[in-house]
PDB file with SEQRES, HELIX, SHEET and CRYST1 records, atoms N, CA, C and O in Angstrom:
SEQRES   1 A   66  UNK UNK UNK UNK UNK UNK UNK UNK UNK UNK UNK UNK UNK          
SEQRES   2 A   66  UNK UNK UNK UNK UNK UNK UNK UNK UNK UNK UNK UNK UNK          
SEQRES   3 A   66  UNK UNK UNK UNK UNK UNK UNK UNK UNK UNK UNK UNK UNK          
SEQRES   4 A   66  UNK UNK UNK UNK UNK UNK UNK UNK UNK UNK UNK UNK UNK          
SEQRES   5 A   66  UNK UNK UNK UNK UNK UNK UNK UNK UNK UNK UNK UNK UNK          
SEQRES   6 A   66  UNK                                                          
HELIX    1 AA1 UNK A   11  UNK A   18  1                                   8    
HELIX    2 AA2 UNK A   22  UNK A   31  1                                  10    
HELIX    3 AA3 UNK A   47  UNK A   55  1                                   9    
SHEET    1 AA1 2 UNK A   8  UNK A  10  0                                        
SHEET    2 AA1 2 UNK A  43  UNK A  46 -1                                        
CRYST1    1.000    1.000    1.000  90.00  90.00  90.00 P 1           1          
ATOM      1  N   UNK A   1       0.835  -1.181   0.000  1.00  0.00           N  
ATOM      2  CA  UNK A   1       0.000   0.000   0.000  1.00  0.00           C  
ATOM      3  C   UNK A   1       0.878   1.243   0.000  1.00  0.00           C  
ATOM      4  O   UNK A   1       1.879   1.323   0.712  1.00  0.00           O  
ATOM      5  N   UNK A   2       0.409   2.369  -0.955  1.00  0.00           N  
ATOM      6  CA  UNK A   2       1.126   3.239  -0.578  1.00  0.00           C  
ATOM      7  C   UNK A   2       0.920   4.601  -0.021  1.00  0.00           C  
ATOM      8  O   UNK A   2      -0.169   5.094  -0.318  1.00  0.00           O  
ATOM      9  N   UNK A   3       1.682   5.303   0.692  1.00  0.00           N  
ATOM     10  CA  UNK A   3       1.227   6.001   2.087  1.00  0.00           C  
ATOM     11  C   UNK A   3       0.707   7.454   1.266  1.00  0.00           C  
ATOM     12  O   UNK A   3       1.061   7.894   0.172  1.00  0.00           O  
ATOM     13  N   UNK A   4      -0.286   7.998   2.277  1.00  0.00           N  
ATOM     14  CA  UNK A   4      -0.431   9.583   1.280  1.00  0.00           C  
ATOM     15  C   UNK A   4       0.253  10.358   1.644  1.00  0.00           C  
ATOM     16  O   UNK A   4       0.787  10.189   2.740  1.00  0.00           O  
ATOM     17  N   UNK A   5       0.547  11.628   0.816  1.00  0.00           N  
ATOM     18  CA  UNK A   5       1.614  11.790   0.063  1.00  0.00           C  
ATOM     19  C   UNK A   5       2.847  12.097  -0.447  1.00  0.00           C  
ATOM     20  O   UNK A   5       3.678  13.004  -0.412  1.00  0.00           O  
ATOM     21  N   UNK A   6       2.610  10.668  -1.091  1.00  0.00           N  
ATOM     22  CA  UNK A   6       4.025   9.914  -1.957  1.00  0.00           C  
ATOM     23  C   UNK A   6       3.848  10.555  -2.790  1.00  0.00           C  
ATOM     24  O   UNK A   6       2.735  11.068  -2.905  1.00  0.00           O  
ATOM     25  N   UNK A   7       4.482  10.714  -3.382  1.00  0.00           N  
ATOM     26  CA  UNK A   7       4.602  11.318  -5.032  1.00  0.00           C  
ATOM     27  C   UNK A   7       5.433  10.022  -6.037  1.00  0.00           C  
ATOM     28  O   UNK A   7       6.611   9.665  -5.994  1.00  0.00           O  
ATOM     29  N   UNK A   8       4.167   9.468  -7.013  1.00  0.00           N  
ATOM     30  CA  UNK A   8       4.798   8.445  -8.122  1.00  0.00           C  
ATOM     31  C   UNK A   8       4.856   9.180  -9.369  1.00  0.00           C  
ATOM     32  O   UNK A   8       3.863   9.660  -9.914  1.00  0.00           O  
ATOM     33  N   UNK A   9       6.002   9.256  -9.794  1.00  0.00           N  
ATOM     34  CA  UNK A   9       6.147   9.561 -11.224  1.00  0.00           C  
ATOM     35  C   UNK A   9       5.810   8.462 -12.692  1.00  0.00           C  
ATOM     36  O   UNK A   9       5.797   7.271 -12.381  1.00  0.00           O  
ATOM     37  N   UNK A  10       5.612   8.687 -13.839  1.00  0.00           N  
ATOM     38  CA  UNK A  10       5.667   8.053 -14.606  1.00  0.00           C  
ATOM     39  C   UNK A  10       7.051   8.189 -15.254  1.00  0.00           C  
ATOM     40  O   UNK A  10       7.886   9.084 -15.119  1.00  0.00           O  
ATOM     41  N   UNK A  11       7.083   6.915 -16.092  1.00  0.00           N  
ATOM     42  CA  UNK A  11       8.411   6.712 -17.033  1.00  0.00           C  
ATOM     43  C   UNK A  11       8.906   8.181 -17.457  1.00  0.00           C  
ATOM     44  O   UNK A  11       9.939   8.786 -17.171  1.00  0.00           O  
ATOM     45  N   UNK A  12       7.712   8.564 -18.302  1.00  0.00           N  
ATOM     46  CA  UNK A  12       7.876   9.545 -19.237  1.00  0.00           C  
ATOM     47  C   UNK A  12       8.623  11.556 -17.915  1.00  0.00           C  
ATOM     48  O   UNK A  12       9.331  12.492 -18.285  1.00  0.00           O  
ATOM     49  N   UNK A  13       7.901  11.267 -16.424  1.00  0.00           N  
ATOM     50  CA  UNK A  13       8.112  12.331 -15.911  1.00  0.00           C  
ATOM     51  C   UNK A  13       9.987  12.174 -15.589  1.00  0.00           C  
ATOM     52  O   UNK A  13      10.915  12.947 -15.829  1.00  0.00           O  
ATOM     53  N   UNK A  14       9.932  10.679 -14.894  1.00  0.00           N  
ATOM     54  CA  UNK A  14      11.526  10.508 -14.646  1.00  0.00           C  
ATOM     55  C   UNK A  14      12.376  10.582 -15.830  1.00  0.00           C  
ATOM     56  O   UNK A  14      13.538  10.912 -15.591  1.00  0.00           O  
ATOM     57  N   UNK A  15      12.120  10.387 -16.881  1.00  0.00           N  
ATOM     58  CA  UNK A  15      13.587  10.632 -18.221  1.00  0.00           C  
ATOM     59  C   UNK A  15      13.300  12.273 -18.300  1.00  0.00           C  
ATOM     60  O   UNK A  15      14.354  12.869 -18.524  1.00  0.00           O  
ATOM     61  N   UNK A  16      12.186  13.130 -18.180  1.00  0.00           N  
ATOM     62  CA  UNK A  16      12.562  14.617 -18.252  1.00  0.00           C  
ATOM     63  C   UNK A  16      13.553  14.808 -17.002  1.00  0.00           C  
ATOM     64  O   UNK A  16      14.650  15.206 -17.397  1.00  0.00           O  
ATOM     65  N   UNK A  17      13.504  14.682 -15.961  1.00  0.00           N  
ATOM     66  CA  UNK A  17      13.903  14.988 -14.795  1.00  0.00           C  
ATOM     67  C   UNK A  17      15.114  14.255 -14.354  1.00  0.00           C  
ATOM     68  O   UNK A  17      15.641  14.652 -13.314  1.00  0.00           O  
ATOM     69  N   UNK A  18      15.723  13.084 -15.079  1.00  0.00           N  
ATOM     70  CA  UNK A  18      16.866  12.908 -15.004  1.00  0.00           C  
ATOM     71  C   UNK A  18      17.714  13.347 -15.979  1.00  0.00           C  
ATOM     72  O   UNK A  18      18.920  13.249 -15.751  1.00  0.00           O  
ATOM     73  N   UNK A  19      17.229  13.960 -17.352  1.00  0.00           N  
ATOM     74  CA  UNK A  19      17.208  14.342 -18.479  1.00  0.00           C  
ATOM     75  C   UNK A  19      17.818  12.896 -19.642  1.00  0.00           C  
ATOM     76  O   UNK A  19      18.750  13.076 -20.426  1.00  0.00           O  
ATOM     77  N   UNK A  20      17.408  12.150 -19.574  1.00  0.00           N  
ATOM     78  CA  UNK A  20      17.755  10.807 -20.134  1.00  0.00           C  
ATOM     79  C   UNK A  20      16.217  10.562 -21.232  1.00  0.00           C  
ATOM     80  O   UNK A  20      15.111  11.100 -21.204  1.00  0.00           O  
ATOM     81  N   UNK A  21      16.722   9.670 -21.984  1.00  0.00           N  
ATOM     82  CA  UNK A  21      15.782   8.886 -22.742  1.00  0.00           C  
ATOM     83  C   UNK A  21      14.734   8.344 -22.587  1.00  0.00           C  
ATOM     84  O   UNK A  21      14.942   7.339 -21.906  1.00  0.00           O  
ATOM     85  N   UNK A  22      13.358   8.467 -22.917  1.00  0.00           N  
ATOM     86  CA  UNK A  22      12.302   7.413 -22.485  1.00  0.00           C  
ATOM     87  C   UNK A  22      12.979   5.687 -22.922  1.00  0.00           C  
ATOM     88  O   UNK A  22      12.544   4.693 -22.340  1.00  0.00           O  
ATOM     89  N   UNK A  23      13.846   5.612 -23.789  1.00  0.00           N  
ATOM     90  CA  UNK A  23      14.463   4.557 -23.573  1.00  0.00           C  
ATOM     91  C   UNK A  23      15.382   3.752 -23.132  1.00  0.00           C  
ATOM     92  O   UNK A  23      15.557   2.543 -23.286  1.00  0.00           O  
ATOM     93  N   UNK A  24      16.273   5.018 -22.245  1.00  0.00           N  
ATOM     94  CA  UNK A  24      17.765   4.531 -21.457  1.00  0.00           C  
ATOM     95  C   UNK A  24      16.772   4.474 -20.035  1.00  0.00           C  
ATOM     96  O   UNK A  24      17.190   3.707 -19.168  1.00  0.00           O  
ATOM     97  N   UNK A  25      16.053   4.894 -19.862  1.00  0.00           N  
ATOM     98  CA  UNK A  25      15.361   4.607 -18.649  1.00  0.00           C  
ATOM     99  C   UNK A  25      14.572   3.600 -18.433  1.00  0.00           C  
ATOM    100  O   UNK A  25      14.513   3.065 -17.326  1.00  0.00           O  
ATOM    101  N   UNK A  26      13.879   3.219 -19.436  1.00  0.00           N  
ATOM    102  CA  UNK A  26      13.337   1.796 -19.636  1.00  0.00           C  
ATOM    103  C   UNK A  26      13.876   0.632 -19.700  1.00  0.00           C  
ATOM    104  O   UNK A  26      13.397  -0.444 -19.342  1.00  0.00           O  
ATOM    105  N   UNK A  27      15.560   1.007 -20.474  1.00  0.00           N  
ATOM    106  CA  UNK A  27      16.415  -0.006 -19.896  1.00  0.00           C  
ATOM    107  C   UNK A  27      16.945  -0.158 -18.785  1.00  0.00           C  
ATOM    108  O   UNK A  27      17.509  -1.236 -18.598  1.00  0.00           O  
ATOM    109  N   UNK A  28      16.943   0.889 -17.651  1.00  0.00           N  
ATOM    110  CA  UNK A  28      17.590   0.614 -16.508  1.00  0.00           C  
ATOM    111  C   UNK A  28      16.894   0.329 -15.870  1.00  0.00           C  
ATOM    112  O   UNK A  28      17.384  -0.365 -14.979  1.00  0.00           O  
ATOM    113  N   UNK A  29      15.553   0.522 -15.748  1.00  0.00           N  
ATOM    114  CA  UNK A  29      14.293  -0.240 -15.325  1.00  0.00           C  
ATOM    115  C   UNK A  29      14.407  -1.612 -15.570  1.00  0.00           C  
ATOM    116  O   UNK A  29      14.714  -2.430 -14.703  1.00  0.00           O  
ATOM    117  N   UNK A  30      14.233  -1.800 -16.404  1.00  0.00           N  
ATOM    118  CA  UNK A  30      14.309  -3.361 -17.116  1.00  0.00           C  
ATOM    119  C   UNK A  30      15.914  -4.360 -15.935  1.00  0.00           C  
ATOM    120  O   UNK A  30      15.896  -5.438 -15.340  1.00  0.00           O  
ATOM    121  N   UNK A  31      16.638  -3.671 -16.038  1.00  0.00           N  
ATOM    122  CA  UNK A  31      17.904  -4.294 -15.715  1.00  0.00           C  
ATOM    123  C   UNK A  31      17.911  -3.997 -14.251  1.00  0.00           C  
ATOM    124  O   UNK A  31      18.738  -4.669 -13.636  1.00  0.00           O  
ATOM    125  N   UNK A  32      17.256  -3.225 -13.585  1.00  0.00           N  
ATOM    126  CA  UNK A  32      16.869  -3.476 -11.927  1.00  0.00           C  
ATOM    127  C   UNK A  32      17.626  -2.396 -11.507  1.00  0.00           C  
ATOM    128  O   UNK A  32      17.914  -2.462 -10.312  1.00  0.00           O  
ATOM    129  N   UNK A  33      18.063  -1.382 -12.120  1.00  0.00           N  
ATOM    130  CA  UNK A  33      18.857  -0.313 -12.018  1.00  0.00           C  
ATOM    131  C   UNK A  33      18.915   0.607 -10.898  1.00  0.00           C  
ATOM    132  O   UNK A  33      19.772   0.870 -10.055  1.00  0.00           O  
ATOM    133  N   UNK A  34      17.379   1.140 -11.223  1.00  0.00           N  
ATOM    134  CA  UNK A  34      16.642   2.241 -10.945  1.00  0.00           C  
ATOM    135  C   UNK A  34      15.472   1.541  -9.982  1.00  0.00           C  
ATOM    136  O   UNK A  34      14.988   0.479 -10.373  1.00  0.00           O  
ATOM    137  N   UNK A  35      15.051   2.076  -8.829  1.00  0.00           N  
ATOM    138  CA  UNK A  35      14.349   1.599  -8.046  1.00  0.00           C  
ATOM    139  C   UNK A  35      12.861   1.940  -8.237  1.00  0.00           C  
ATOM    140  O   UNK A  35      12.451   3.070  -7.972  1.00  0.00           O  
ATOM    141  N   UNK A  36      11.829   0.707  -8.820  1.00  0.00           N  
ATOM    142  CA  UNK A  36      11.101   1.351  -9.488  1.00  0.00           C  
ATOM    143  C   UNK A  36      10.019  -0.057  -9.375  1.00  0.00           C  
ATOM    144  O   UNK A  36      10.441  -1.140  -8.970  1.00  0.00           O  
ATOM    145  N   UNK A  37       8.585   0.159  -9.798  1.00  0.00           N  
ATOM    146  CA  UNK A  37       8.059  -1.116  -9.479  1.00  0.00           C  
ATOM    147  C   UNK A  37       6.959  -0.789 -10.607  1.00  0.00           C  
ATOM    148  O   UNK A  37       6.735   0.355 -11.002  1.00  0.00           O  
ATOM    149  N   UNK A  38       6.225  -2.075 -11.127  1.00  0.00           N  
ATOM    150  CA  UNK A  38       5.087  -1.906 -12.137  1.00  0.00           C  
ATOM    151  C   UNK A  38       3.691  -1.679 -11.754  1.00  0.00           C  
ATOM    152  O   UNK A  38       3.319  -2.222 -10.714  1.00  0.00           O  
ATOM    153  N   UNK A  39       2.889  -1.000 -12.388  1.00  0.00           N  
ATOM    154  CA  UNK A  39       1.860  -0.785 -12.175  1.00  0.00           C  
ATOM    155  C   UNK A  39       0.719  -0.903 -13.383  1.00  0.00           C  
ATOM    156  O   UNK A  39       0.384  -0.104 -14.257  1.00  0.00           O  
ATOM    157  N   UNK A  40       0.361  -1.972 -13.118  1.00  0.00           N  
ATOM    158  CA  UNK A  40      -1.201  -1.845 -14.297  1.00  0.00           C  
ATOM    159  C   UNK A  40      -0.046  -1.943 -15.755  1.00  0.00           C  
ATOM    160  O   UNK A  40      -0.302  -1.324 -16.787  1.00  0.00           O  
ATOM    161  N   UNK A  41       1.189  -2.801 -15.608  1.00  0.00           N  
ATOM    162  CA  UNK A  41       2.144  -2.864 -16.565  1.00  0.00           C  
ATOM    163  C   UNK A  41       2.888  -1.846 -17.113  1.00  0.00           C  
ATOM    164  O   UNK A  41       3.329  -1.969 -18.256  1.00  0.00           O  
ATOM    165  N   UNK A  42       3.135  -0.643 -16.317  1.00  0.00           N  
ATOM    166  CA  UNK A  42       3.909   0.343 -16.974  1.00  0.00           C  
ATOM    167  C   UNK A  42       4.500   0.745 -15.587  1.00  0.00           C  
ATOM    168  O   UNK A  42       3.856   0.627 -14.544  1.00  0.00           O  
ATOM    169  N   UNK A  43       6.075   1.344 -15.669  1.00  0.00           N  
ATOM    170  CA  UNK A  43       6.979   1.569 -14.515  1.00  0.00           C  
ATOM    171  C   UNK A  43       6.388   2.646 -13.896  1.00  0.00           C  
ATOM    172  O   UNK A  43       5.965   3.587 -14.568  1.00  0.00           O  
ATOM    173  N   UNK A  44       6.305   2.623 -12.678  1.00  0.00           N  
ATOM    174  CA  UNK A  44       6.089   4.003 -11.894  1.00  0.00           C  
ATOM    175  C   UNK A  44       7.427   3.779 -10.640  1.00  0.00           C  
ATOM    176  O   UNK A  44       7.910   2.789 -10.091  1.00  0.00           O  
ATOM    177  N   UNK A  45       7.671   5.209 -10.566  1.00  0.00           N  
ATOM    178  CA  UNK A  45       9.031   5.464  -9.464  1.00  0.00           C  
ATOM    179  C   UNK A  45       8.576   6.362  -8.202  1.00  0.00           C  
ATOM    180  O   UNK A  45       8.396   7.574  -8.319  1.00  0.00           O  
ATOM    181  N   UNK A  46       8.446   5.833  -7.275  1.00  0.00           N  
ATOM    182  CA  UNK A  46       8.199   7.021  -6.286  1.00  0.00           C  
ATOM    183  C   UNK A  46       9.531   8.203  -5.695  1.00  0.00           C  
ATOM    184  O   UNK A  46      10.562   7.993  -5.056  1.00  0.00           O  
ATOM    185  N   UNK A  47       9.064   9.176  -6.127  1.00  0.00           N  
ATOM    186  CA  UNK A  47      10.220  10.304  -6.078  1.00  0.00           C  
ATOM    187  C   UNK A  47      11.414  10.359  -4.765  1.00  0.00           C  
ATOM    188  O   UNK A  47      12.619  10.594  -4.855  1.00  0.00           O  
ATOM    189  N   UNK A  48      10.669  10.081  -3.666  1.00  0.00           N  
ATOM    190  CA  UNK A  48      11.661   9.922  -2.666  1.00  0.00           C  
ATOM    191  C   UNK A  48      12.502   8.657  -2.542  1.00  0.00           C  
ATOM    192  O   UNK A  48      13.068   8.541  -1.455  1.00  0.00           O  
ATOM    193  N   UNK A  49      12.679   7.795  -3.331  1.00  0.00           N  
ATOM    194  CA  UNK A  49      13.385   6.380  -3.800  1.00  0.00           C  
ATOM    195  C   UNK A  49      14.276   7.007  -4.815  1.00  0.00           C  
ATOM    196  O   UNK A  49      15.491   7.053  -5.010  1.00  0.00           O  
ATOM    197  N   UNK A  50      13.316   7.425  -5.325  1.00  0.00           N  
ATOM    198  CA  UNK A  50      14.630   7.638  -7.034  1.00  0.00           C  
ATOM    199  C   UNK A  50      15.709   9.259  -6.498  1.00  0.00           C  
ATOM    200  O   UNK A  50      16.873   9.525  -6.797  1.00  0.00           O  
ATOM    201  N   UNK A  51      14.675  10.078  -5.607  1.00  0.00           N  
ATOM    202  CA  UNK A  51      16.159  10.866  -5.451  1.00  0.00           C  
ATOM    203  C   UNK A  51      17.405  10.266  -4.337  1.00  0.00           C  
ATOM    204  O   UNK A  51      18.584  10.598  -4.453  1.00  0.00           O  
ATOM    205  N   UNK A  52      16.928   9.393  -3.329  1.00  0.00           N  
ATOM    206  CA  UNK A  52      17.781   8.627  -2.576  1.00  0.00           C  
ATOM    207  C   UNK A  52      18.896   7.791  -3.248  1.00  0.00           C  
ATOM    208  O   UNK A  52      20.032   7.692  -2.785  1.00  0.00           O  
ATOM    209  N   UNK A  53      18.444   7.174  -4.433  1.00  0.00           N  
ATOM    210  CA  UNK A  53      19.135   6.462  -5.371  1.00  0.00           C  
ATOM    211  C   UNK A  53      20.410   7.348  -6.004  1.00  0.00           C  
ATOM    212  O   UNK A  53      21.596   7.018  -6.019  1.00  0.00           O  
ATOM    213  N   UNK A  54      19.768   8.638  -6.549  1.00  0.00           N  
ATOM    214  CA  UNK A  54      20.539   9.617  -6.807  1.00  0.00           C  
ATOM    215  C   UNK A  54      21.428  10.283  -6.286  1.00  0.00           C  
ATOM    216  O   UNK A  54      22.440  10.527  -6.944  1.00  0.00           O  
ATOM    217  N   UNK A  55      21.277  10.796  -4.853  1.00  0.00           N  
ATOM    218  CA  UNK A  55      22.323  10.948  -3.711  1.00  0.00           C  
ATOM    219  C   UNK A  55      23.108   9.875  -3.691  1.00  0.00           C  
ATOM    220  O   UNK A  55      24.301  10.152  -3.571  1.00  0.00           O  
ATOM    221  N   UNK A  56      22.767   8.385  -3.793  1.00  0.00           N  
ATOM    222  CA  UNK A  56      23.700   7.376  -3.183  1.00  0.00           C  
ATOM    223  C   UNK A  56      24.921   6.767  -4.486  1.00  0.00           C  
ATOM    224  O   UNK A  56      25.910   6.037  -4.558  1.00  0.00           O  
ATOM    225  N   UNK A  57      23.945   7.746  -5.486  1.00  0.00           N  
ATOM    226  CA  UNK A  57      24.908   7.233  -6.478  1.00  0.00           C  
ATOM    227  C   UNK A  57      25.977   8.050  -7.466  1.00  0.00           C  
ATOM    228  O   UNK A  57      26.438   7.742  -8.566  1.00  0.00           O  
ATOM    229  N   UNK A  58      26.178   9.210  -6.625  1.00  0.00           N  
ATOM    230  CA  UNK A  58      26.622  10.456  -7.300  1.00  0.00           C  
ATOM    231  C   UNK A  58      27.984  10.277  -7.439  1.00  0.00           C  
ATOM    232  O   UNK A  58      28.486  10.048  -6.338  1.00  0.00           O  
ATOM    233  N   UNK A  59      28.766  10.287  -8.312  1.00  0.00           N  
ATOM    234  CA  UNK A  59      30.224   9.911  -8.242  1.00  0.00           C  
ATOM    235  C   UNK A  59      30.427   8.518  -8.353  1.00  0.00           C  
ATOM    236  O   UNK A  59      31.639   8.361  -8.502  1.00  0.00           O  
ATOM    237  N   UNK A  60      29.653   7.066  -8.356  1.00  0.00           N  
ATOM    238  CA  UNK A  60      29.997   6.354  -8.493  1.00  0.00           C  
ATOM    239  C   UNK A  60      30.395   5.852  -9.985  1.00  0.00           C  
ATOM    240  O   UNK A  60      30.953   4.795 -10.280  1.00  0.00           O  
ATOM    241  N   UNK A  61      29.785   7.311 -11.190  1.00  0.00           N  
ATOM    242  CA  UNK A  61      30.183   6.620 -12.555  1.00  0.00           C  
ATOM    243  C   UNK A  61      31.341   7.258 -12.626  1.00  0.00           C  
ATOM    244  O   UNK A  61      32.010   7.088 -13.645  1.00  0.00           O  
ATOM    245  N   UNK A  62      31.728   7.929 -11.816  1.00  0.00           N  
ATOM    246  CA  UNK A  62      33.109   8.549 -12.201  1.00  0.00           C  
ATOM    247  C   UNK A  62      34.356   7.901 -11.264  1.00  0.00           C  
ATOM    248  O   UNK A  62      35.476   8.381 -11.090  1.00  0.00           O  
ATOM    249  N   UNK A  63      33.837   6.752 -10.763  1.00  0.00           N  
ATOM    250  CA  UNK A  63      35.190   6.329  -9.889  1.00  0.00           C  
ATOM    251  C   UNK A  63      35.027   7.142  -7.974  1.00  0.00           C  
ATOM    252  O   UNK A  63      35.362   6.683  -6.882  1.00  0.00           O  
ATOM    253  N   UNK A  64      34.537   8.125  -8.268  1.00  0.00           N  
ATOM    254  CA  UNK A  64      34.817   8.751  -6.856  1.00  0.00           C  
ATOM    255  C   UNK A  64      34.371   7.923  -5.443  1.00  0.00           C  
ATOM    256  O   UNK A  64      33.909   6.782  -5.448  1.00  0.00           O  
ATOM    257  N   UNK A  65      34.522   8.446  -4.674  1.00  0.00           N  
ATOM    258  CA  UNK A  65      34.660   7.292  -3.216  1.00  0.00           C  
ATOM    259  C   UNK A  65      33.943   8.709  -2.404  1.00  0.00           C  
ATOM    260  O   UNK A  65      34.121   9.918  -2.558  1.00  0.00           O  
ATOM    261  N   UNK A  66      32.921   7.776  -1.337  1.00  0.00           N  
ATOM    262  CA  UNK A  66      32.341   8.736  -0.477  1.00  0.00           C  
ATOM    263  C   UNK A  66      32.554   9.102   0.793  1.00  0.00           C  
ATOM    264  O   UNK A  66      31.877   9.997   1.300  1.00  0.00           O  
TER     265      UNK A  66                                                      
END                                                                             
């Protein structure tokens, strides 16, 4: 169940807002990337997951150490 309010984004809101692809995001979805769950068959992300994800993952494509 989810608590009120959460804020769920759709596919299409998270690739504006990470500024990525409706399809590099669908692949990282797909590949368990991105913390994200299905709904009625289409990805929804709840915003306070995906920016946690984002904090935890800042510098890790560049090698950096936290």
């Amino acid at each position: 169940m989810i608590e009120a309010g959460v804020c769920i984004l759709t596919l299409e809101k998270v690739a504006n807002y990470l500024r990525v692809t409706k399809r590099t995001l669908y692949r990282l979805a797909q590949e368990g990337a991105l913390p994200t769950f299905k709904l009625v068959g289409t990805w929804r992300f709840r915003r306070d997951e995906l920016n946690q994800w984002i904090t935890e993952n800042i510098g890790k494509q560049r090698g950096e150490h936290p």
